[in-house]
NUTOR-727421 format. One record per residue (C-alpha): residue number from 1; chain; x, y, z. Coordinates in steps of 0.2 Angstrom, whole numbers, plus 2048, in hexadecimal, padded with zeros to 3 digits. Layout:
<rs>
k;c;x;y;z
NUM;A;X;Y;Z
...
</rs>
This chain:
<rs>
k;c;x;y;z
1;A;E2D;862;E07
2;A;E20;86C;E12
3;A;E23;881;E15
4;A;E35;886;E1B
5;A;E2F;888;E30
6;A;E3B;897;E33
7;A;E42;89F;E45
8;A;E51;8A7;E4D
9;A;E58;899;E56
10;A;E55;887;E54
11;A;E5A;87C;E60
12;A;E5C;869;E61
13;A;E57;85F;E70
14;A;E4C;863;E7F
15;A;E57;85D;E8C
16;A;E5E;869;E97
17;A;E6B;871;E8E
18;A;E5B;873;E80
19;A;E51;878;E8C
20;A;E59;888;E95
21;A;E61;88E;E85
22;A;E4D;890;E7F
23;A;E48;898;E8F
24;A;E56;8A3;E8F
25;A;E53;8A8;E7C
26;A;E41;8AA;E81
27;A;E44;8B3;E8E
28;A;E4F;8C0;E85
29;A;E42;8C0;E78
30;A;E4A;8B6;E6B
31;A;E40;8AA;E5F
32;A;E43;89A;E60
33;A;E3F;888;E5D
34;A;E42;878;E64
35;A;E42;867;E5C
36;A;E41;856;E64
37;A;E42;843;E5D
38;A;E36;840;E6D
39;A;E26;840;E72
40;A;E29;846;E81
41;A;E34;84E;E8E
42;A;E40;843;E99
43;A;E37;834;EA1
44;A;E46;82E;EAD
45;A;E4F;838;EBB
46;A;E62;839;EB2
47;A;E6B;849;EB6
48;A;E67;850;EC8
49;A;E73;858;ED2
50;A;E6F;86C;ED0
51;A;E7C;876;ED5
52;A;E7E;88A;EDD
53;A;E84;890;ECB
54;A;E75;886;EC3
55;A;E69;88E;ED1
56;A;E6E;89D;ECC
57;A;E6D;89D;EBB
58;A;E5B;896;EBC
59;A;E58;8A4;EC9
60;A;E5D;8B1;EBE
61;A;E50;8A8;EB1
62;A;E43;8A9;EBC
63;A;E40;898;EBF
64;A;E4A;894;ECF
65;A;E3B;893;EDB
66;A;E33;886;ED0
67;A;E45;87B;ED2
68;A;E46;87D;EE4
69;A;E32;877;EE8
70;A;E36;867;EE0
71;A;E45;862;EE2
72;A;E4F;85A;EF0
73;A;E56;868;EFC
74;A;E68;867;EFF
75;A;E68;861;F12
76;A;E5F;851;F0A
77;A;E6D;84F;F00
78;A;E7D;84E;F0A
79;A;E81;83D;F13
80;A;E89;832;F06
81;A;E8A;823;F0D
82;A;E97;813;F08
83;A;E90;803;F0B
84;A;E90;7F0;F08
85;A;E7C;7F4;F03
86;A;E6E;7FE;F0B
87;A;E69;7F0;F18
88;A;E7D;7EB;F1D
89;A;E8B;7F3;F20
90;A;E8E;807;F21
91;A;EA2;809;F1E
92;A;EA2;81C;F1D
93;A;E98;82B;F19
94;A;E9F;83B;F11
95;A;E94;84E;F14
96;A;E92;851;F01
97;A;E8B;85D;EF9
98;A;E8D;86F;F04
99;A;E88;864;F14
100;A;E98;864;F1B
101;A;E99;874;F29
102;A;EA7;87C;F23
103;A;EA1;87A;F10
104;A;E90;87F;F14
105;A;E96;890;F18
106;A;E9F;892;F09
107;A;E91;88E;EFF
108;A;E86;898;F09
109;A;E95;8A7;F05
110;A;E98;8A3;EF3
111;A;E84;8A4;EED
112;A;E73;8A9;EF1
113;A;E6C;898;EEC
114;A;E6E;887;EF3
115;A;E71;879;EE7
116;A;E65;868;EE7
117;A;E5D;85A;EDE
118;A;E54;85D;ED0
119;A;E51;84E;EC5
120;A;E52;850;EB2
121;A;E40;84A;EB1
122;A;E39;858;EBD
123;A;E48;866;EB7
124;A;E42;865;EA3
125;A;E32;867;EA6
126;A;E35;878;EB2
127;A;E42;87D;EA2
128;A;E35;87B;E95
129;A;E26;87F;E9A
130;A;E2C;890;E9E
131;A;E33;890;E8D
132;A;E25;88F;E82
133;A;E1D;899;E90
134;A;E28;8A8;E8A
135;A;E29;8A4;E76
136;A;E31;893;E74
137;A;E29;889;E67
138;A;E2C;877;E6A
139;A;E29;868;E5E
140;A;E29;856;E67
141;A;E2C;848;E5A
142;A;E36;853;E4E
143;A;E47;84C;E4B
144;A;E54;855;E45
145;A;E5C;84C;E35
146;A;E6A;859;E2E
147;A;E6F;86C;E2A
148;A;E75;877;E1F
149;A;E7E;887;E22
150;A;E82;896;E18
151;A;E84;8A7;E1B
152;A;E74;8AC;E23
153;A;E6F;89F;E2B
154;A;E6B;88B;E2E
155;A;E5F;881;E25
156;A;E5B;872;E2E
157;A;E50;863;E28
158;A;E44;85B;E34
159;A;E3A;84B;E34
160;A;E29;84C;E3B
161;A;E27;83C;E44
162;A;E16;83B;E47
163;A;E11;840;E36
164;A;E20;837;E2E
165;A;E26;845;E22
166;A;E36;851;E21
167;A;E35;865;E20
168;A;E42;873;E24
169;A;E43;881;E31
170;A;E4F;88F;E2C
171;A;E57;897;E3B
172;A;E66;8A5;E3C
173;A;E6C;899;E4B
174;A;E6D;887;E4E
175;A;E6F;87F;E60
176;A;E74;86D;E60
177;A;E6F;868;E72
178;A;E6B;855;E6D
179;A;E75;84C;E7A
180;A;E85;83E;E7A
181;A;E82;838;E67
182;A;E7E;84A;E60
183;A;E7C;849;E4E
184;A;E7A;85B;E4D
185;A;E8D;85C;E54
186;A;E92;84E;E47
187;A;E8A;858;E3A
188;A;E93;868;E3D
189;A;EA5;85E;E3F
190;A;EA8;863;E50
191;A;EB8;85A;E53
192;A;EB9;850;E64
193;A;EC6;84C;E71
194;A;EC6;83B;E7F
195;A;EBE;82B;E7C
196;A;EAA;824;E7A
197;A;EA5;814;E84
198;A;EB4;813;E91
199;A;EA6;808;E9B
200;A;E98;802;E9F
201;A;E88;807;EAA
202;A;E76;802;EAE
203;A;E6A;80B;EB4
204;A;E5C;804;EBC
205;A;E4C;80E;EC3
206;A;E3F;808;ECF
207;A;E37;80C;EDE
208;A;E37;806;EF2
209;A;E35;80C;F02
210;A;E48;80E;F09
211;A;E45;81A;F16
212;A;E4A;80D;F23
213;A;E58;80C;F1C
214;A;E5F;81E;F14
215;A;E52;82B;F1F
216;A;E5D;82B;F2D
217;A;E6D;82E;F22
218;A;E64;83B;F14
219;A;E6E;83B;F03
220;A;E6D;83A;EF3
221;A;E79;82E;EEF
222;A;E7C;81D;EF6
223;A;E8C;814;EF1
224;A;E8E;800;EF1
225;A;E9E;7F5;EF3
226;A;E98;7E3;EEF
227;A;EA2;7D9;EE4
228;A;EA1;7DD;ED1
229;A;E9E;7EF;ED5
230;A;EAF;7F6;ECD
231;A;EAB;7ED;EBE
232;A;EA6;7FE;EB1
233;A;E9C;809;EB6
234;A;EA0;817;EC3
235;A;EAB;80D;ECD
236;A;E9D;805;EDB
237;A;E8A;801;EDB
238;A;E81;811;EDE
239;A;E6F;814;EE7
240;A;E6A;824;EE3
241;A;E5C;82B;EEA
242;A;E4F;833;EDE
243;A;E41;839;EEA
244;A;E42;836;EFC
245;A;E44;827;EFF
246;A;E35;81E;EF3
247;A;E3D;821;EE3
248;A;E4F;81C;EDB
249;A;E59;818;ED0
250;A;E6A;80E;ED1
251;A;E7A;80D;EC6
252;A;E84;7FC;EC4
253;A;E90;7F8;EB8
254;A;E91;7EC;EAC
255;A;EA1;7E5;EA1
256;A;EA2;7F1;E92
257;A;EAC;7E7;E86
258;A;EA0;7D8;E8A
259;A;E8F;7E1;E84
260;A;E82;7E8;E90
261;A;E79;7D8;E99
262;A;E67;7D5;E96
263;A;E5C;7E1;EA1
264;A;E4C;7D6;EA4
265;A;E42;7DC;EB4
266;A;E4A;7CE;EBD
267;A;E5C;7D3;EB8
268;A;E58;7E4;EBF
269;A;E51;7DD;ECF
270;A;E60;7D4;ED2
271;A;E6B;7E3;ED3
272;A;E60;7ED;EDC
273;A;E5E;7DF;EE7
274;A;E70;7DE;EEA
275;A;E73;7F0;EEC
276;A;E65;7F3;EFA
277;A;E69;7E3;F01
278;A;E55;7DE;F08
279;A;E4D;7D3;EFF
280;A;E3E;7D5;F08
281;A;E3C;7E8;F02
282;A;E2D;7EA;EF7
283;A;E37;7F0;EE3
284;A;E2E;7F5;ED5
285;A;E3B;7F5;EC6
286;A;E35;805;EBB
287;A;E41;804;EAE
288;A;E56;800;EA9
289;A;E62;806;E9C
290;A;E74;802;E97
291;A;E7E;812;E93
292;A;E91;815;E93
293;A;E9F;81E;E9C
294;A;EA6;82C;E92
295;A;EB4;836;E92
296;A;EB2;843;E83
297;A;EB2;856;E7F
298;A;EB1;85E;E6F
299;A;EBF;86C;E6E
300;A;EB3;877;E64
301;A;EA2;87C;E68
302;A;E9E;884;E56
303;A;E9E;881;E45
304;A;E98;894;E3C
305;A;E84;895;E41
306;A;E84;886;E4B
307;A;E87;885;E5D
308;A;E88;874;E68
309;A;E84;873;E7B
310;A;E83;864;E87
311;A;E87;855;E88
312;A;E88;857;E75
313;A;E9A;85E;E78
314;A;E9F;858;E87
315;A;E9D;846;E8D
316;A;E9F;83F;E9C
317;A;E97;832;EAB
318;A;E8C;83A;EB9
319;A;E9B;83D;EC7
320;A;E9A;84D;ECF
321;A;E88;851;EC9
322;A;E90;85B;EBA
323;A;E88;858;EAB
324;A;E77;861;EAC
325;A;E7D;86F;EB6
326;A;E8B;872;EA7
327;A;E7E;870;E99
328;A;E72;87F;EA1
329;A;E83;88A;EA1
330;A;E87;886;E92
331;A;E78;88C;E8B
332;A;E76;89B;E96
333;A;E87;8A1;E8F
334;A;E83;89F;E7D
335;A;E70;8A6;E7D
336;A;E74;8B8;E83
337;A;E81;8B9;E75
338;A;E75;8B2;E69
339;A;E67;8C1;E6E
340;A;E74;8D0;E6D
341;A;E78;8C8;E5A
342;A;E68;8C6;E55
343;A;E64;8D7;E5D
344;A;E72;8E0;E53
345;A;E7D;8E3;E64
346;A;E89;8D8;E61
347;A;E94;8D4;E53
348;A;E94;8C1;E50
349;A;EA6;8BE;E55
350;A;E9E;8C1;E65
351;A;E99;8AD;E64
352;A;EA8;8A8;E61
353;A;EAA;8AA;E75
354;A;E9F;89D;E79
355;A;EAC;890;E73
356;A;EB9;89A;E7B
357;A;EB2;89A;E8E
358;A;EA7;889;E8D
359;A;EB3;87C;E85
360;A;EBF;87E;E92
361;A;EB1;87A;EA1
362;A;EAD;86C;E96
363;A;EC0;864;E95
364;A;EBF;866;EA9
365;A;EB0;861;EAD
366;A;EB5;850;EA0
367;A;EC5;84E;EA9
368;A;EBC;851;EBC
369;A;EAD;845;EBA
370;A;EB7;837;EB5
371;A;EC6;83B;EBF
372;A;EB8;836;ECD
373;A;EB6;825;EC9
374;A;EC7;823;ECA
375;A;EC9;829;EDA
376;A;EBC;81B;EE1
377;A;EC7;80E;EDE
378;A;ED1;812;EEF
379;A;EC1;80E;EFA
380;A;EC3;7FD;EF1
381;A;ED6;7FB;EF5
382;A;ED4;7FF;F06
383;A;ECB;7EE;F06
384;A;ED3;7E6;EFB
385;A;EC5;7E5;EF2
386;A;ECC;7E8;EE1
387;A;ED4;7D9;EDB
388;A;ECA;7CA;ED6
389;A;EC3;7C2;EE6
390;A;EB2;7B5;EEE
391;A;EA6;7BF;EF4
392;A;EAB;7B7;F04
393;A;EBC;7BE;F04
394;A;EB3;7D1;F01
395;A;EA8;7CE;F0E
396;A;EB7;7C8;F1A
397;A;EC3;7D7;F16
398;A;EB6;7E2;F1B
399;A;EB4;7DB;F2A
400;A;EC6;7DA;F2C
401;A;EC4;7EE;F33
402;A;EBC;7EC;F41
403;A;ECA;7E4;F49
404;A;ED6;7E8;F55
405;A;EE6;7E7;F4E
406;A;EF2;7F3;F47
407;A;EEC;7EB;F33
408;A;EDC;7F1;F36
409;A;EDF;801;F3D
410;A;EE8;805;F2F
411;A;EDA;800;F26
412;A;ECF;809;F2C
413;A;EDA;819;F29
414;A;EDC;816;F18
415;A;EC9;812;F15
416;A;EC4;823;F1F
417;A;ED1;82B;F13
418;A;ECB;825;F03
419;A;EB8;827;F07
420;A;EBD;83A;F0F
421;A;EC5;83F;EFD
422;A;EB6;83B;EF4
423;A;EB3;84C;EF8
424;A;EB9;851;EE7
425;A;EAA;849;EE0
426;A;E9E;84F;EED
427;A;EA6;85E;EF2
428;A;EAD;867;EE4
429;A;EA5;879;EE5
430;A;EB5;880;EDC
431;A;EB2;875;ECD
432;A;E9F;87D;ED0
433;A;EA2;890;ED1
434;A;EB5;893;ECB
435;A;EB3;896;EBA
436;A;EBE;8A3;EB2
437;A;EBB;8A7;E9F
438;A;EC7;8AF;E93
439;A;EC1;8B3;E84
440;A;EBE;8C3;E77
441;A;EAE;8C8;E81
442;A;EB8;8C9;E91
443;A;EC4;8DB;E94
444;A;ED4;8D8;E9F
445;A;ED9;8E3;EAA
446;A;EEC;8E2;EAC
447;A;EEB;8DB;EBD
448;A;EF5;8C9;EC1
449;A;EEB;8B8;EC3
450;A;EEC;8B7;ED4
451;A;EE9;8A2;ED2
452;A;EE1;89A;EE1
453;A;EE2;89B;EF3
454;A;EDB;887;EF6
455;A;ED8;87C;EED
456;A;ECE;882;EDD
457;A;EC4;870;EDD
458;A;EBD;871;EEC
459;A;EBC;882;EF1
460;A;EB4;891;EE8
461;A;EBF;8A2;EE7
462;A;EB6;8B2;EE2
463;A;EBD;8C0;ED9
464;A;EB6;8CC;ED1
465;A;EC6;8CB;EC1
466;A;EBD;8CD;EB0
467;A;EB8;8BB;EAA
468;A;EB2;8B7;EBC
469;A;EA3;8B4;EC1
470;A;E9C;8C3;ECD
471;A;E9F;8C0;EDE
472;A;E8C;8BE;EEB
473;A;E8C;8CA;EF6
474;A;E7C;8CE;EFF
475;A;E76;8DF;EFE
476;A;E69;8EB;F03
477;A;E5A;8F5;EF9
478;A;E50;8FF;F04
479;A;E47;8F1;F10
480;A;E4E;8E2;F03
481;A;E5B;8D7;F05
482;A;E62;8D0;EF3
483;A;E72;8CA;EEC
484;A;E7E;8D5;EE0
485;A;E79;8C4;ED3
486;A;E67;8CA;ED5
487;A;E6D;8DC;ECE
488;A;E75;8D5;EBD
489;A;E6D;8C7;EAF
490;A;E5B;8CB;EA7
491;A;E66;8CC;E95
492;A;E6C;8DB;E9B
493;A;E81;8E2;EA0
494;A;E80;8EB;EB1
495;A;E8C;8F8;EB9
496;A;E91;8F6;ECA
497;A;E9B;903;ED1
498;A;E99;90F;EE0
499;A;E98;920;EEA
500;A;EA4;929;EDE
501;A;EA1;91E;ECF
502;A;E92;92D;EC7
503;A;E9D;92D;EB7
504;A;E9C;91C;EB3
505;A;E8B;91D;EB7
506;A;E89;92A;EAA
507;A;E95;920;E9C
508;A;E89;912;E9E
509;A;E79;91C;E9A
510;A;E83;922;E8A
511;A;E85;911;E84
512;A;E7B;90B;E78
513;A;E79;8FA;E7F
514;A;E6F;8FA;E8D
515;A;E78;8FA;E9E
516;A;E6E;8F7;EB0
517;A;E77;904;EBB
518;A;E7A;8FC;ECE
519;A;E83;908;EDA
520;A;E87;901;EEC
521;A;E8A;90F;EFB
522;A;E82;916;F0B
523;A;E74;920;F03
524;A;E73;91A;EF3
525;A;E66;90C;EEA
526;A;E71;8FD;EF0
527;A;E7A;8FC;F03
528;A;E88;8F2;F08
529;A;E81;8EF;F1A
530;A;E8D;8E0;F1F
531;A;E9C;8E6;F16
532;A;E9E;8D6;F0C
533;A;E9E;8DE;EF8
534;A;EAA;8EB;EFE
535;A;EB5;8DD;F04
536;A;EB1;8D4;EF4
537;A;EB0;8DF;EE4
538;A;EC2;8E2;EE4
539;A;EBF;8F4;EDE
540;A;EC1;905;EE6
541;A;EAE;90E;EEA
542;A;EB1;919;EDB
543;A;EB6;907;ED0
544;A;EAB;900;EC3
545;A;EA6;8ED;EBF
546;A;E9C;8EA;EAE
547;A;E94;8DA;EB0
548;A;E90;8D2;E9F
549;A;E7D;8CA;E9F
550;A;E81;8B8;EA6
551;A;E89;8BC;EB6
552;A;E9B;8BE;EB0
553;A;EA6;8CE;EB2
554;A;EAA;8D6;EA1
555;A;EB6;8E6;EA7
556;A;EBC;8EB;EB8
557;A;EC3;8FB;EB9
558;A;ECB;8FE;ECD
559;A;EC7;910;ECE
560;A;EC0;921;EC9
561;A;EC2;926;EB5
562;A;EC3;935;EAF
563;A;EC0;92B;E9E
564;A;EB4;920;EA4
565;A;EA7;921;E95
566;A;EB6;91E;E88
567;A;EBE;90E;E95
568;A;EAA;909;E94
569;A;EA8;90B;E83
570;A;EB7;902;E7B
571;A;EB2;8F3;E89
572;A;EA1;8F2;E81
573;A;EA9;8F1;E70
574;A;EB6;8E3;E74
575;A;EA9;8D9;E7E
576;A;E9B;8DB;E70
577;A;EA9;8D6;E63
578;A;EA9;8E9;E58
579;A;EBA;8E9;E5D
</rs>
């Protein structure tokens, strides 16, 4: 055995829940390595859809610029269309993805990002490279094999792939980011709740020109009622696009309990043959691969030194484009922790938060994403297209709505009903930004939980309650115009208060962890020009917000203190876990 490799962190897997835990270590400063069984980043499109809490968590990383020049802008995004294939029959459409009027205002009110399409093979490479850019040490072709804990830190042994032999890395932390079949979460004992393999999928990429058939109707997602298509899978045949409108990838579903079929190039030409519905489209096949539908979430995200993220602890198929975007928050909730730790900051019960506020976005986002494919199956039924049936007798129900008789208009009701609440797939921004932690590193502050005006699904609510994300407000600095996000993260807590608020000003430079001061009022560093953070922030001028360092609201305290440094400090000590 080679030289124990030692580091702060270790983290397993380069995917995206990897890969933003080591640029947001590196970024803080924190040494740390990353392992991979690869050889090399992710070479198919997988997870995609980025959305406005993602965007900002990359913005405050620095790296949302390069997102937004590659990806898919959201107006490209938004027409998903139901159909009998490409070339045949459109049955409906549904705006998705903030494209809708009314929900592109609330987007435009709830963030100052927009969300888009990223695929994974263009997102790890922005994550990584500015990870080993600031610090991260990454090691393709080194597979993580097992670990050992104790009461310092995590011995984990590696096999060098290339070379062929095994050596250790000792690390204070370990990070098991290594996807559905994590070994580092069956090693630590990690205990699971739901089902593996509920159904099968295939995914099948390749490139065409479509734009004569999709340009005119941008989205990213194109679903396909043709017979078979409820068999697994996520409930239809499904054209997503990849790059506008040359490259794709499509998902159809194959009999679990009878074994994946066999993918040759002219298996996968079929379906995609099927799906677009042209035959005389050129189609280069690029690659296929079976894969299953879970439904699983592990109830505890740590085991002593080692940490899980991902799809390592929560499992699910691709409905409502969650599964990246939850994977990056994960990690950007865990690494700031693991910094103040390290640092001395924080005492280590600190961590044990990260359970707290991430496994239960995890149990939703499980129960959401599948609760999606179920709710496809009503398009079907309002074609009868369910029940074992010819082709022909498909083809002849659909055709059945266009009459003019009081069946099919009721038809047609119940098809434009059915596709219209899609929209909790498509269209949940609640399930997006309405994440409200409890945990030992979040202070209460007496006041009632005032629930949810709408729907909490598909509409996002801010408040400024501790465990609440910060409400976006735009506001002023001299001739710039920036958000009140863009005044908190960098690894740092921020004050926010007001004209009035100089003593929680001055308790905050008494701390001994650092605090960014923001004060908002004619005059001062920061205005309020539109009025929108008064209206907001939910505090008197005089009131105070500590804002922890990813975004989320630690303390609130409604008005002046006279013992604002003591209110401060004893919400420092709970939060850091000295308490």
């Amino acid at each position: 055995m080679s030289t124990v490799v030692e580091t702060d962190v270790l983290i397993v897997g380069s995917g995206p829940a990897g890969a933003s835990a080591a640029l947001a270590l590196s970024t803080y400063g924190v040494p740390n390595i990353v392992v991979t069984r690869y050889a090399s980043l992710a070479d198919t499109p997988r997870a995609h859809i980025t959305n406005q809490r993602t965007m900002e968590v990359l913005r405050d990383l620095g790296v949302e610029q390069e997102v937004v020049a590659q990806a898919t802008p959201q107006h490209l995004m938004g027409n998903t269309t139901f159909c009998t294939s490409l070339a045949g029959e459109e049955l409906g459409r549904v705006r998705s993805w903030g494209n809708d009027p009314l929900v592109q205002a609330e987007h435009e009110l709830a963030s100052p990002t927009r969300m888009c399409d990223m695929p994974q093979h263009l997102m790890e490479p922005v994550l990584v490279n500015a990870a080993v850019a600031r610090g991260t040490r990454l090691r393709f072709q080194n597979e993580y094999l097992s670990h050992t804990q104790d009461a310092d830190g995590v011995t984990a042994t590696v096999r060098d792939r290339l070379r062929g032999d095994t050596y250790e890395i000792r690390a204070k932390y370990l990070i098991g980011a290594d996807g559905g079949r994590s070994k580092v979460a069956a090693d630590a004992g990690l205990p699971m709740g739901g089902q593996m393999g509920v159904a099968g999928s295939i995914n099948i990429v390749f490139e065409a020109d479509l734009a004569q058939y999709t340009a005119h109707r941008p989205s990213t997602l194109y679903w396909v009622l043709a017979p078979g298509a409820t068999v697994g899978g996520i409930g239809a045949g499904l054209v997503r696009c990849v790059r506008p409108w040359t490259e794709w990838l499509i998902v159809w579903g194959y009999d679990v309990t009878a074994g994946a079929p066999d993918l040759t190039t002219e298996y996968a030409e079929s379906v995609v043959r099927k799906l677009v519905g042209d035959d005389d489209v050129p189609v280069t096949v690029k690659s296929s691969s079976a894969w299953t539908v879970n439904e699983m979430y592990a109830e505890n995200y740590a085991n002593g030194r080692v940490f899980c993220a991902g799809d390592a602890v929560h499992r699910h198929p691709p409905s409502n484009g969650l599964g990246s975007n939850t994977s990056i928050q994960d990690a950007y909730n865990l690494a700031w922790k693991l910094k103040l730790v390290l640092d001395g900051t924080a005492h280590p019960r600190l961590l044990d938060s990260y359970t707290a506020e991430r496994a239960p976005i995890g149990r939703q986002i499980v129960s959401r994403a599948n609760r999606s494919i179920r709710e496809t199956a009503p398009v079907f039924e309002a074609l009868d297209g369910l029940s074992p049936q010819t082709p022909e007798q498909l083809w002849a129900n659909i055709a059945a709505r266009k009459d003019a008789t009081a069946a099919a208009e009721k038809q047609r009701a119940e098809l434009r009903e059915a596709i219209a609440f899609k929209a909790y797939e498509f269209n949940a921004h609640g399930v997006d930004l309405n994440q409200r932690y409890s945990s030992g590193a979040i202070v209460p502050d007496g006041t009632p939980d005032p629930g949810f005006a709408r729907d909490p699904e598909l509409h996002h609510q801010p408040s400024s309650r501790p465990g609440a994300r910060l409400p976006h407000a735009w506001i002023t600095s001299g001739s710039r115009t920036l958000s009140t996000l863009d005044t908190v993260g960098r690894g740092r807590f921020t004050l926010l208060t007001g004209i009035g608020g100089e003593d929680w000003v001055r308790s905050a430079g008494a701390q001994e962890v650092e605090i960014a001061t923001v004060v908002i009022g004619p005059g001062r560093e920061y205005e309020d020009p539109y009025g929108d953070w008064a209206r907001l922030s939910e505090i008197s001028d005089a009131g105070a917000l500590l804002v922890r360092p990813d975004g989320f609201v630690a303390f609130r305290h409604a008005s002046a203190a006279p013992d604002a440094g003591e209110l401060l400090a004893d919400a420092l000590r709970t939060v850091l876990g000295h308490a």
